[in-house]
N, CA, C and O atoms as a Tinker XYZ file with bonds, in Angstrom:
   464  protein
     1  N    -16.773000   -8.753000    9.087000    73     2
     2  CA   -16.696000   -8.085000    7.788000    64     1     3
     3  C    -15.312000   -7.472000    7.622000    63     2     4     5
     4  O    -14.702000   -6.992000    8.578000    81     3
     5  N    -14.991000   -7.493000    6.786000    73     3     6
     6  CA   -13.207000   -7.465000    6.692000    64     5     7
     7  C    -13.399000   -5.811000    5.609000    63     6     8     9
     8  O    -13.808000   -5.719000    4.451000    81     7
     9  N    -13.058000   -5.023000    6.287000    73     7    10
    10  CA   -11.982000   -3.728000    6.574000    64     9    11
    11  C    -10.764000   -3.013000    6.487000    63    10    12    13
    12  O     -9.837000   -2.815000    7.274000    81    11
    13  N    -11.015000   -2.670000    5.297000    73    11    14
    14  CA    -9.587000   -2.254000    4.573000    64    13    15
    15  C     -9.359000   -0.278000    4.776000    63    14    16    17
    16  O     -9.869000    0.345000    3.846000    81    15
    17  N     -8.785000    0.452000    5.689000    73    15    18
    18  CA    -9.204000    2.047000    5.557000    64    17    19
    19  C     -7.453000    2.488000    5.029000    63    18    20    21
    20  O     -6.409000    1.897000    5.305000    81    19
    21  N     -7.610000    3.407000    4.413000    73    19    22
    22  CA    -6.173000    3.753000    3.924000    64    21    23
    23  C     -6.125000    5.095000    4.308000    63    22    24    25
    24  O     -7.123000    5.799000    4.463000    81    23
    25  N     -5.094000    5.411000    4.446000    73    23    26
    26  CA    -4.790000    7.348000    4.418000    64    25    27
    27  C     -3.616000    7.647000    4.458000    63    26    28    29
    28  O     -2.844000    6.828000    3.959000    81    27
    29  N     -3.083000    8.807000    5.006000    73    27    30
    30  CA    -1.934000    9.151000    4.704000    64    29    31
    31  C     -1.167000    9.786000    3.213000    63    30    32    33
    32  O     -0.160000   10.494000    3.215000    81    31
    33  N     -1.789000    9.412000    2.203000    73    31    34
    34  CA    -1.878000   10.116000    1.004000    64    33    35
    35  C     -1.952000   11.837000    1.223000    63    34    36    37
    36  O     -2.204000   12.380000    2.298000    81    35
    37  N     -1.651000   12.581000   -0.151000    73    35    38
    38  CA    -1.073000   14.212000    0.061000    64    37    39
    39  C     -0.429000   14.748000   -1.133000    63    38    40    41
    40  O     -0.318000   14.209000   -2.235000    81    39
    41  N     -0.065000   15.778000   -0.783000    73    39    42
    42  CA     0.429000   16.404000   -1.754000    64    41    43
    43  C      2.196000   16.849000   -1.357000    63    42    44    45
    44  O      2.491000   17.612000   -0.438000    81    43
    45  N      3.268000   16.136000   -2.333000    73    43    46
    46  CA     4.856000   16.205000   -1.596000    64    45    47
    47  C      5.407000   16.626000   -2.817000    63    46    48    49
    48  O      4.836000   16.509000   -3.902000    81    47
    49  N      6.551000   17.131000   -2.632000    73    47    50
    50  CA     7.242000   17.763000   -3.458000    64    49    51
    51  C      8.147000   16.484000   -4.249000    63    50    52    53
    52  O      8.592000   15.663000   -3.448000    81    51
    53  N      8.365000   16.305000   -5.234000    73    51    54
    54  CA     9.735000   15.734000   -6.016000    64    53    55
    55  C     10.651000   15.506000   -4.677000    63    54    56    57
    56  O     10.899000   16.426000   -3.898000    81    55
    57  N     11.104000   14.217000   -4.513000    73    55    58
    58  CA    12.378000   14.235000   -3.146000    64    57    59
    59  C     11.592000   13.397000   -2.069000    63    58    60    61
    60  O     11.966000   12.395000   -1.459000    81    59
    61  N     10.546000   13.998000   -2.012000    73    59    62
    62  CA     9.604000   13.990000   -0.515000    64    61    63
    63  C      9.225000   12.400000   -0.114000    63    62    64    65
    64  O      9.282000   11.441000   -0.883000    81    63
    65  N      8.814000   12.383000    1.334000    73    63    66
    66  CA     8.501000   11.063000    1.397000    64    65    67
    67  C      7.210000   11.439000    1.942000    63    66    68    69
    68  O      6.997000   12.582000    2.347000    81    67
    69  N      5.992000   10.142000    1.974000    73    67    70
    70  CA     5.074000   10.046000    2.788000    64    69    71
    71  C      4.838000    8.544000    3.533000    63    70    72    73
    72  O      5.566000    7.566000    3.365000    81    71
    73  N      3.586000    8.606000    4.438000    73    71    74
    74  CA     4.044000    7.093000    4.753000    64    73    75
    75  C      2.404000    6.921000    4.881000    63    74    76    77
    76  O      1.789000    7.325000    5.868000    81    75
    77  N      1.795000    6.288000    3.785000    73    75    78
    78  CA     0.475000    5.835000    4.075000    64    77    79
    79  C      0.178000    4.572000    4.887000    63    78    80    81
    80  O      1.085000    3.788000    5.166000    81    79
    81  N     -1.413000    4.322000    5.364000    73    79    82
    82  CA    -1.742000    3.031000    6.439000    64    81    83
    83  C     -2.673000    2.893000    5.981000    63    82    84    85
    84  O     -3.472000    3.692000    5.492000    81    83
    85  N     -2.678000    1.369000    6.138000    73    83    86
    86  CA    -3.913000    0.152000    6.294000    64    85    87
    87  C     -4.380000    0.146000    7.336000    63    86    88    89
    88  O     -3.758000   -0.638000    8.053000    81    87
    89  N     -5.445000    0.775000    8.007000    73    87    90
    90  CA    -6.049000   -0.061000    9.048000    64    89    91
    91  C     -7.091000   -1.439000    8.565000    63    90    92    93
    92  O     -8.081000   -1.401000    7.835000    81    91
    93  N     -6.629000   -2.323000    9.081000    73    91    94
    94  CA    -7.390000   -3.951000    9.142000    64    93    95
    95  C     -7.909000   -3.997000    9.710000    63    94    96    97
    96  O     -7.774000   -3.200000   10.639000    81    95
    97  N     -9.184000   -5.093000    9.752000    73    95    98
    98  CA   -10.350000   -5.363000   10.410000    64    97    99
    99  C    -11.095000   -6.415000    9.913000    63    98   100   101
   100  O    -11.058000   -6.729000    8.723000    81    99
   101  N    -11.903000   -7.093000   10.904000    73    99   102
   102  CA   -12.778000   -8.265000   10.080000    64   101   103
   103  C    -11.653000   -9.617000   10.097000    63   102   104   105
   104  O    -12.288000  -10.671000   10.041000    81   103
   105  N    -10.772000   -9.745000   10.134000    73   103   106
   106  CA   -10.009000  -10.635000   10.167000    64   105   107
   107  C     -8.932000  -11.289000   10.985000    63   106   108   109
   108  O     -8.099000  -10.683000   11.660000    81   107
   109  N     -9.038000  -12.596000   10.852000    73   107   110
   110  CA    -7.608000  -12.720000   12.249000    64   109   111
   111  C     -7.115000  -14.004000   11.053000    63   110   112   113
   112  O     -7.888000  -14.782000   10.494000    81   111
   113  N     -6.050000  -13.953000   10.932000    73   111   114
   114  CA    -5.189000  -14.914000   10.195000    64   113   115
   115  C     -4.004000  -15.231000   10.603000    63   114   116   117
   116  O     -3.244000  -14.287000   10.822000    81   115
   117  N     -3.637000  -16.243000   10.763000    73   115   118
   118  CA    -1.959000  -16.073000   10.803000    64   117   119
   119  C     -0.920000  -15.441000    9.444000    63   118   120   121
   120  O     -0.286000  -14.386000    9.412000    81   119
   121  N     -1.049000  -16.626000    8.292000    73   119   122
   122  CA    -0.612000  -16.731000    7.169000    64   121   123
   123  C     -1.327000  -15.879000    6.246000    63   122   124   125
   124  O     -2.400000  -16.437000    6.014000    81   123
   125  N     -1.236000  -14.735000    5.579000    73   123   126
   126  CA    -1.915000  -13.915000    4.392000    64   125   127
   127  C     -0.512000  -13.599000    4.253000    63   126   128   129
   128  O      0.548000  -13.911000    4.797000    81   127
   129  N     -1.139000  -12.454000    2.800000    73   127   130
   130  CA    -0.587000  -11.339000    1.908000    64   129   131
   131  C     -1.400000  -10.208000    2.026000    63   130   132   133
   132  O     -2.611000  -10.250000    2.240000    81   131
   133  N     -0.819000   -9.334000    1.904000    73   131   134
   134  CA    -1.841000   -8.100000    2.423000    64   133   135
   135  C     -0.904000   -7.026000    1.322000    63   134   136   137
   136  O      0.282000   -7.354000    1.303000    81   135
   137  N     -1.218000   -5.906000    0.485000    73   135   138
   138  CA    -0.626000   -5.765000   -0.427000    64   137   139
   139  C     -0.922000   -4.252000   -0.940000    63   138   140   141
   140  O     -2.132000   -4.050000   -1.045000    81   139
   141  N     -0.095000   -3.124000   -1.288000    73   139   142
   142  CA    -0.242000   -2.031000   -1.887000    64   141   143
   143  C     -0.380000   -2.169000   -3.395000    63   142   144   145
   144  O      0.443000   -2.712000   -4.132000    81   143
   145  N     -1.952000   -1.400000   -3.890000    73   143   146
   146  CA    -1.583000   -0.833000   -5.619000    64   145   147
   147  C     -1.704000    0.040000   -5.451000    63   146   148   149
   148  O     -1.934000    0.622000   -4.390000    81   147
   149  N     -1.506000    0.638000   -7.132000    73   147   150
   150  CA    -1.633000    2.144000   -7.428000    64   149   151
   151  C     -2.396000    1.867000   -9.027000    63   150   152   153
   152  O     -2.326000    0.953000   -9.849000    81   151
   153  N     -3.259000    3.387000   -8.942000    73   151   154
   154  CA    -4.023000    3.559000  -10.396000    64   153   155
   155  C     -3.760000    5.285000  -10.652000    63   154   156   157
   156  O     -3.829000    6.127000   -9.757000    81   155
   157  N     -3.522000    5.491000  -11.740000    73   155   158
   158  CA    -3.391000    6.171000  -12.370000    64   157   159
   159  C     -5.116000    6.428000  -13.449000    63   158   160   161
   160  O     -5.722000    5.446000  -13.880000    81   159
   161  N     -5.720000    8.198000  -13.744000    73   159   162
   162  CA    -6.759000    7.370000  -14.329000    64   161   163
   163  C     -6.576000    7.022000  -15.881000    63   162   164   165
   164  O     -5.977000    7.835000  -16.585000    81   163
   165  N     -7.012000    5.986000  -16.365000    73   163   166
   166  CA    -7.161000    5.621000  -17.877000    64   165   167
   167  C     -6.452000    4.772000  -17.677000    63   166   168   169
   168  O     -6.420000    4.179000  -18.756000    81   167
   169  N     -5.648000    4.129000  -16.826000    73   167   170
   170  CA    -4.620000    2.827000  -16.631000    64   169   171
   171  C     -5.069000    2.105000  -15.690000    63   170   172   173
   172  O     -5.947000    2.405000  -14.881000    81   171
   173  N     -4.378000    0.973000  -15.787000    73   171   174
   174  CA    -4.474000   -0.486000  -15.533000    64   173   175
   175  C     -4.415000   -0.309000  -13.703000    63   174   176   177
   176  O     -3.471000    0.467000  -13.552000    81   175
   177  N     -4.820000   -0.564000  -12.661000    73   175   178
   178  CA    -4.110000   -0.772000  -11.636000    64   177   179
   179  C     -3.242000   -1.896000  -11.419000    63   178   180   181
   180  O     -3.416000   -3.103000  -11.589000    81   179
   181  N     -1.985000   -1.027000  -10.881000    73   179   182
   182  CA    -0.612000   -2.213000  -10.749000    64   181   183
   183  C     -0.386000   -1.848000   -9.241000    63   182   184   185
   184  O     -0.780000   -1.007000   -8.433000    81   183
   185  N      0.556000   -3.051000   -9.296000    73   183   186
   186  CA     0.823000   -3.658000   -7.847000    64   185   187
   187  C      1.985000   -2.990000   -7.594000    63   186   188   189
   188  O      2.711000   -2.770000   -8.563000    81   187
   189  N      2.466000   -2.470000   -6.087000    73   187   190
   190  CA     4.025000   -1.957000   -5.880000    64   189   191
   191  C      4.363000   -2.303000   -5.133000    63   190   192   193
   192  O      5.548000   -2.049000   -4.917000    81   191
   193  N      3.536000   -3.247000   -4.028000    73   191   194
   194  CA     4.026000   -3.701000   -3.000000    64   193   195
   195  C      3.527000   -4.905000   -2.244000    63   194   196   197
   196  O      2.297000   -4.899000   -2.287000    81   195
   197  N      4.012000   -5.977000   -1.542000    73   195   198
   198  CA     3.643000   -6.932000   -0.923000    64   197   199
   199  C      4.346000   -7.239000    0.042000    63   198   200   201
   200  O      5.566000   -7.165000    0.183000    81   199
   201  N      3.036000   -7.822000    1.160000    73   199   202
   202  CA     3.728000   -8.305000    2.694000    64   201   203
   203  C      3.058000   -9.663000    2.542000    63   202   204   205
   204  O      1.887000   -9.844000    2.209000    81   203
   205  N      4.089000  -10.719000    2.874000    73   203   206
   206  CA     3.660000  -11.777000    3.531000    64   205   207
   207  C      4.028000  -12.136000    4.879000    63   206   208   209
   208  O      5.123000  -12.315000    5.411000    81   207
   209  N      2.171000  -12.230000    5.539000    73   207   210
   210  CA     2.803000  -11.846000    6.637000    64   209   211
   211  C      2.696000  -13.871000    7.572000    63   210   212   213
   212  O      2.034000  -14.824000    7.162000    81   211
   213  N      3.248000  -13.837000    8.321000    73   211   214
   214  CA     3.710000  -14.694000    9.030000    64   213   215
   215  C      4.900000  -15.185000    8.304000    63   214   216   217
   216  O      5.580000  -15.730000    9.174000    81   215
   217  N      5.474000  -15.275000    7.242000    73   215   218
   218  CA     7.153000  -15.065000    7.119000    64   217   219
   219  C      7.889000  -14.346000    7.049000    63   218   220   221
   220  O      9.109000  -14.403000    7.205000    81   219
   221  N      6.878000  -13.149000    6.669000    73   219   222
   222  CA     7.378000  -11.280000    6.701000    64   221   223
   223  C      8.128000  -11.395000    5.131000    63   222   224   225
   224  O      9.180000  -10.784000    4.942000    81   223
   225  N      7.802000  -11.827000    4.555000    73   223   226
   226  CA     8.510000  -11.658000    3.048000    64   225   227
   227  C      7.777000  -10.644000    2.331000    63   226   228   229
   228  O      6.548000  -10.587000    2.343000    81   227
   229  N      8.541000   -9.824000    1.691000    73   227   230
   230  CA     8.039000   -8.305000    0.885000    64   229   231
   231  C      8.688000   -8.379000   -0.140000    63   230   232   233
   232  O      9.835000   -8.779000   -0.337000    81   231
   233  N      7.781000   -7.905000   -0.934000    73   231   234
   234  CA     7.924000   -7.841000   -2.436000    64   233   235
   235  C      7.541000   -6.709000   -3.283000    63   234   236   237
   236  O      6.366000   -6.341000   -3.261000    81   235
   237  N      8.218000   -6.239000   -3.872000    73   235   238
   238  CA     8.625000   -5.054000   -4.425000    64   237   239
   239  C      8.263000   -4.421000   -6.023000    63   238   240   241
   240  O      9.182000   -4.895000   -6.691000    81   239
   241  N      7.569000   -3.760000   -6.780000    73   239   242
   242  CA     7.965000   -3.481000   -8.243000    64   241   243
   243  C      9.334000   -2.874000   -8.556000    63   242   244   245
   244  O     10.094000   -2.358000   -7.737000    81   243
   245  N      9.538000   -3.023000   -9.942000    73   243   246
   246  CA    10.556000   -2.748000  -10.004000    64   245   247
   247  C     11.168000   -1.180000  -10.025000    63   246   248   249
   248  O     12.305000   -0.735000   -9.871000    81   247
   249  N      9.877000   -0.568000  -10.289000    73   247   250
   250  CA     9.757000    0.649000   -9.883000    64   249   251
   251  C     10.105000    1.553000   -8.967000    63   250   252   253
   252  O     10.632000    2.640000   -9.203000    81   251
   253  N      9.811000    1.108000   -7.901000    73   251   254
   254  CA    10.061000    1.013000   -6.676000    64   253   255
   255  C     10.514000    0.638000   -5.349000    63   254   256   257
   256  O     10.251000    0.905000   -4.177000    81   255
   257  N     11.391000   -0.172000   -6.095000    73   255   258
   258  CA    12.448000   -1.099000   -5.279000    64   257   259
   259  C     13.344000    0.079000   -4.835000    63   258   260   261
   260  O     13.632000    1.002000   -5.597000    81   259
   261  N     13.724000    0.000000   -3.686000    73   259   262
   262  CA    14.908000    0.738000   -3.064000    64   261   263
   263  C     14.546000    2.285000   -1.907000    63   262   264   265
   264  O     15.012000    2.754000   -0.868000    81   263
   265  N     13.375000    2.628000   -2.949000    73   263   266
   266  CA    12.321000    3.708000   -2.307000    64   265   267
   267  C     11.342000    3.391000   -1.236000    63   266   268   269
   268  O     11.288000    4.087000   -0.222000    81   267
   269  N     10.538000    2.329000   -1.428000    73   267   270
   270  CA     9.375000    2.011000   -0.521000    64   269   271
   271  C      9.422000    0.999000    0.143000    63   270   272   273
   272  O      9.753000   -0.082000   -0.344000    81   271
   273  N      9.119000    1.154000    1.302000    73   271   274
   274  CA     9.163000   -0.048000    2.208000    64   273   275
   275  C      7.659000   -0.550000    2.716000    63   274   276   277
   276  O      6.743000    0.232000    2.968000    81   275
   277  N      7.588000   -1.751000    2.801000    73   275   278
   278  CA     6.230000   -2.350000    3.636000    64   277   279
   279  C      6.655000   -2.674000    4.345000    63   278   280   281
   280  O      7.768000   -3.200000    4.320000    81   279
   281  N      5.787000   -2.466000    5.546000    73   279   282
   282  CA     5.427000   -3.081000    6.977000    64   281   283
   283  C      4.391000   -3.391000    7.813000    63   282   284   285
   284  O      3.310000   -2.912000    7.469000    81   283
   285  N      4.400000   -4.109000    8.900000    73   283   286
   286  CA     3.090000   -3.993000    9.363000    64   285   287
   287  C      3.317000   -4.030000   11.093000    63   286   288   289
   288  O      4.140000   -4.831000   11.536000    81   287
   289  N      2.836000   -3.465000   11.690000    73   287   290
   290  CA     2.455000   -3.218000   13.247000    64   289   291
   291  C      0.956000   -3.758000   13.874000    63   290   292   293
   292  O     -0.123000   -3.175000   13.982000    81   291
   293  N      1.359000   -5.043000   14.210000    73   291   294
   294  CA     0.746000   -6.307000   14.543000    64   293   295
   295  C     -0.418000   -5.578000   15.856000    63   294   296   297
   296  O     -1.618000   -5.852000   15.848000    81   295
   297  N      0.101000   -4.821000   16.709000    73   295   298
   298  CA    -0.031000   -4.370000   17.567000    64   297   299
   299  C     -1.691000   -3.297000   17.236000    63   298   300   301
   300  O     -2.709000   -3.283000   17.928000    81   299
   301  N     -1.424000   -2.586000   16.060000    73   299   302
   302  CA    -2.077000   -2.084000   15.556000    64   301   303
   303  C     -2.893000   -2.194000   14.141000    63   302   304   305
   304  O     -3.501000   -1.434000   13.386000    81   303
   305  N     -2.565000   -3.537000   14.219000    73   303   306
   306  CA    -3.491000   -3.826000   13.111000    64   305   307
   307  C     -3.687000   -2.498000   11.468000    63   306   308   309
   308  O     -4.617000   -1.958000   10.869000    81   307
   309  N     -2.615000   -2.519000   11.410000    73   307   310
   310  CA    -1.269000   -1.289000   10.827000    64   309   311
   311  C     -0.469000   -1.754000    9.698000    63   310   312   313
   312  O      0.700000   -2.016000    9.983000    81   311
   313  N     -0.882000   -1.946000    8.285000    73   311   314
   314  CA    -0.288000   -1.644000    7.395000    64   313   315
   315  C      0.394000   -0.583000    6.592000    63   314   316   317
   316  O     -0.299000    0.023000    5.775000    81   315
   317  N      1.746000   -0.254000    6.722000    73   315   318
   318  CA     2.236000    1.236000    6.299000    64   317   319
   319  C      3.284000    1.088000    4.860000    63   318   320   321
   320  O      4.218000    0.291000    4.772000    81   319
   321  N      2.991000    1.756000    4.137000    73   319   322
   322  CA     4.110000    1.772000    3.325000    64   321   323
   323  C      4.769000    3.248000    3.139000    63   322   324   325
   324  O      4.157000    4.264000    2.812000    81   323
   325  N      6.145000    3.135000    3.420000    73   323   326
   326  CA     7.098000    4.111000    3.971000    64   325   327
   327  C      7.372000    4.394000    2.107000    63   326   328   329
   328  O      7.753000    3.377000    1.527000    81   327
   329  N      7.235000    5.410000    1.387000    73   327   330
   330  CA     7.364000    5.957000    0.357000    64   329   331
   331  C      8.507000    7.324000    0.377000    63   330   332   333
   332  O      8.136000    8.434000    0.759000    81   331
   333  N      9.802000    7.077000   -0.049000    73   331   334
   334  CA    10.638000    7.741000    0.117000    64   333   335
   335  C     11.472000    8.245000   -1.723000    63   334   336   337
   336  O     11.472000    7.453000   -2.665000    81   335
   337  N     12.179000    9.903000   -1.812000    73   335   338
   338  CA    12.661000    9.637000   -2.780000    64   337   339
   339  C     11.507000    9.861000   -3.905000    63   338   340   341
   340  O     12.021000    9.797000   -5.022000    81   339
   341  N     10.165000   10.095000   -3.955000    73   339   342
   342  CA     8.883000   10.534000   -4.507000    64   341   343
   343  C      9.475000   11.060000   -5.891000    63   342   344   345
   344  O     10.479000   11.748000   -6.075000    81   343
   345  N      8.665000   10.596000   -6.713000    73   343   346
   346  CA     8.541000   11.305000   -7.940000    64   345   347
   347  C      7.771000   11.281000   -8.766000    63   346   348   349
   348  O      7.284000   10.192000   -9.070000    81   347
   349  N      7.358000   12.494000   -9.456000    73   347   350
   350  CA     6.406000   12.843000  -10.280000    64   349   351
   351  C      5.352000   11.401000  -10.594000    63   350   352   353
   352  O      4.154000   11.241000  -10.356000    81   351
   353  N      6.265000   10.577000  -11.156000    73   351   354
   354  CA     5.708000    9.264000  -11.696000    64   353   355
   355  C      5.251000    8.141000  -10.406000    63   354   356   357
   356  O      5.186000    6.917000  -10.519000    81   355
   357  N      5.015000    8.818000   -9.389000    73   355   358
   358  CA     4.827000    7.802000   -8.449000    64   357   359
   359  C      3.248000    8.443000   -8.132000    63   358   360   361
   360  O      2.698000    7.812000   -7.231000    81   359
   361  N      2.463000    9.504000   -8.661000    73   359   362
   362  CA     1.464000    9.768000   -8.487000    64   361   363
   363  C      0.394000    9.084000   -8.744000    63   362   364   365
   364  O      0.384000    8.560000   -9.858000    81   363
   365  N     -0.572000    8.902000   -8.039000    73   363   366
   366  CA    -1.686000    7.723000   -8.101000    64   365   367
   367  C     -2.636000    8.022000   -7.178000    63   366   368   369
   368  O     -2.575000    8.991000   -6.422000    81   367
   369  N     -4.033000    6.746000   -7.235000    73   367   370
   370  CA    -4.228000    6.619000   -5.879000    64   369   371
   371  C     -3.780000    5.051000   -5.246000    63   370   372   373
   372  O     -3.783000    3.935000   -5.765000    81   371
   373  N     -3.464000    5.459000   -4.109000    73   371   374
   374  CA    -3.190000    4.118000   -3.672000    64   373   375
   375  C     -4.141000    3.247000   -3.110000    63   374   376   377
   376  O     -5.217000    3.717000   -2.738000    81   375
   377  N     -3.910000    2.088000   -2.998000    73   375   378
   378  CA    -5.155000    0.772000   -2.509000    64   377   379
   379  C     -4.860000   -0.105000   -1.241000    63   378   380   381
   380  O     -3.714000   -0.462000   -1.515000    81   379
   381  N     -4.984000   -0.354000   -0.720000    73   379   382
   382  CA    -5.010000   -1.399000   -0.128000    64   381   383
   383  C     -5.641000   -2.469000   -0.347000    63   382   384   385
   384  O     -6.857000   -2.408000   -0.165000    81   383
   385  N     -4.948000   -4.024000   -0.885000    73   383   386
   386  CA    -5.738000   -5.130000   -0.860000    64   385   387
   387  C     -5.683000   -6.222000   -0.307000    63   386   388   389
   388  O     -4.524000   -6.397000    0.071000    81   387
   389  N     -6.522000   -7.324000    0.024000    73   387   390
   390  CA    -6.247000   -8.468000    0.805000    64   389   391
   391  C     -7.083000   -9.655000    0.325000    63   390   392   393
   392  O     -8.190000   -9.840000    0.832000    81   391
   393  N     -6.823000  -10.106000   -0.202000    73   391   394
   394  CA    -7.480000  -11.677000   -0.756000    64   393   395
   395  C     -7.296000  -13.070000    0.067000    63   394   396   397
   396  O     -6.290000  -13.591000    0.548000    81   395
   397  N     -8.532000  -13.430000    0.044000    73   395   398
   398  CA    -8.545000  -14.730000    0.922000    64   397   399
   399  C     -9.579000  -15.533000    0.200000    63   398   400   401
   400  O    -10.759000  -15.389000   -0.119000    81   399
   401  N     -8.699000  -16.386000    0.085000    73   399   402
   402  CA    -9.694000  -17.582000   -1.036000    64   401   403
   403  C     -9.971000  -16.830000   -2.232000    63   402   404   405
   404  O     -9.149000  -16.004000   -2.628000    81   403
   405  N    -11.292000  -17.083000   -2.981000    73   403   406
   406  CA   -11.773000  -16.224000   -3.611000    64   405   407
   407  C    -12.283000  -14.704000   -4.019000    63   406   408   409
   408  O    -12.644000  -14.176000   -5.071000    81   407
   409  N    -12.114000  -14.233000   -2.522000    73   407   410
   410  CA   -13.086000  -12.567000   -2.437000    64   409   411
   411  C    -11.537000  -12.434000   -2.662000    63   410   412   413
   412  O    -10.624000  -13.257000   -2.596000    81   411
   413  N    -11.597000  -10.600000   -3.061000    73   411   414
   414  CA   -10.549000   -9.754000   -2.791000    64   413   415
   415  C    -11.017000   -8.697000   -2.112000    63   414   416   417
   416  O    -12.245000   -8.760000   -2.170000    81   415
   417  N    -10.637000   -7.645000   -1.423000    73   415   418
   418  CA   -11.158000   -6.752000   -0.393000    64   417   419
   419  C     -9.763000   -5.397000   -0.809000    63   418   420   421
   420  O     -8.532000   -5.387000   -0.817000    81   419
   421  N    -10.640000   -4.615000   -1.043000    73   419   422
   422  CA    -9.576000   -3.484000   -1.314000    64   421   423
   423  C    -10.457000   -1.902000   -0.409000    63   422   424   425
   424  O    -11.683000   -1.836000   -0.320000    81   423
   425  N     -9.615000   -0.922000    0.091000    73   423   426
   426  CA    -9.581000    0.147000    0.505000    64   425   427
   427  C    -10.732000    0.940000   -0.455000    63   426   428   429
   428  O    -11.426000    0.533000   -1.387000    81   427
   429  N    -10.644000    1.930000    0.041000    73   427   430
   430  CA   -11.324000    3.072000   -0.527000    64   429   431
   431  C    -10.142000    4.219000   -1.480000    63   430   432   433
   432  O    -10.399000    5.112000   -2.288000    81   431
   433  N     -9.107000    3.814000   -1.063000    73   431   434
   434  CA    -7.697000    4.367000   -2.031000    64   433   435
   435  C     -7.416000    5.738000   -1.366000    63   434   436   437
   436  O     -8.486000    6.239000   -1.020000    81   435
   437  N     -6.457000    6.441000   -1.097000    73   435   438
   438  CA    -5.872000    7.225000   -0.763000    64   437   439
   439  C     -4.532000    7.974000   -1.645000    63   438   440   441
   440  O     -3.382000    7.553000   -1.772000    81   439
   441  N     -5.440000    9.785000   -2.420000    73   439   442
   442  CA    -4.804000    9.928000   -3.375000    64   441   443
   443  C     -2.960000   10.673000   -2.811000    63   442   444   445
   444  O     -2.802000   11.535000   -1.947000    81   443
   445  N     -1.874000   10.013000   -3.602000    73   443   446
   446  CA    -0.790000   10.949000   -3.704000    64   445   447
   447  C     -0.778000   11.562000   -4.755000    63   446   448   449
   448  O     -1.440000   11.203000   -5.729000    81   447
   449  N      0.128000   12.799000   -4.735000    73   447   450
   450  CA     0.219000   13.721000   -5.848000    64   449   451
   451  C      1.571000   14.488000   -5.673000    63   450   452   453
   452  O      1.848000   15.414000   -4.911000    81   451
   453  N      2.276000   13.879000   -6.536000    73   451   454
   454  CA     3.912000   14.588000   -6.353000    64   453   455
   455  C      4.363000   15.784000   -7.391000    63   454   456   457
   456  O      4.326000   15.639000   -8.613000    81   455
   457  N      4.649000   16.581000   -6.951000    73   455   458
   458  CA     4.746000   17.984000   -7.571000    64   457   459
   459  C      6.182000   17.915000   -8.140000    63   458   460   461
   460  O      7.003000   17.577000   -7.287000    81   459
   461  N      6.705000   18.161000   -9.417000    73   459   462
   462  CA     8.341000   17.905000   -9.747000    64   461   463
   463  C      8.542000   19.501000   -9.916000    63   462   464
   464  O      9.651000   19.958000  -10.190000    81   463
């Protein structure tokens, strides 16, 4: 059964960084995408981040290009996204998702909240 847990979410000042995680489970793949959103409430959930992993290619909004980094720690079955540079408008909750074939599998979300 495939296992998506998120955390690391909080409360940071304007400036601040945090660094939320995926713990994975349920799955062994070589080749996926494994992927950060964010929702705001009354809005759409959008995407800010992507790992592809067995070429390691990451992909970015434009939002958030330059600020956030994805990674993953194989070792630990460890999805993190390094969120740096925070601002007001980066408040959400965040997701973790992972699609294979048809299902999609998302987290339980983990809220940030940036104070300006």
């Amino acid at each position: 059964q495939v296992q998506l847990v998120e955390s690391g979410g909080g409360l940071v000042q304007s400036g601040g960084s945090l660094r939320l995680s995926c713990v994975t489970s349920g799955f062994t793949y070589e080749y996926y995408a494994i992927a950060w959103f964010r929702q705001v409430p009354g809005k759409q959930r959008e995407g800010v981040s992507c790992l592809s992993v067995g070429d390691e290619k990451t992909y970015y909004a434009e939002s958030v290009k330059g600020r956030f980094v994805i990674s993953k720690d194989s070792a630990k079955d460890t999805v993190y996204l390094q969120m740096n540079s925070l601002e007001p408008g980066d408040t959400a909750v965040y997701y973790c998702h992972f699609r294979w074939g048809i299902y999609d599998y998302w987290g339980q979300g983990t809220q940030v909240t940036v104070s300006s």
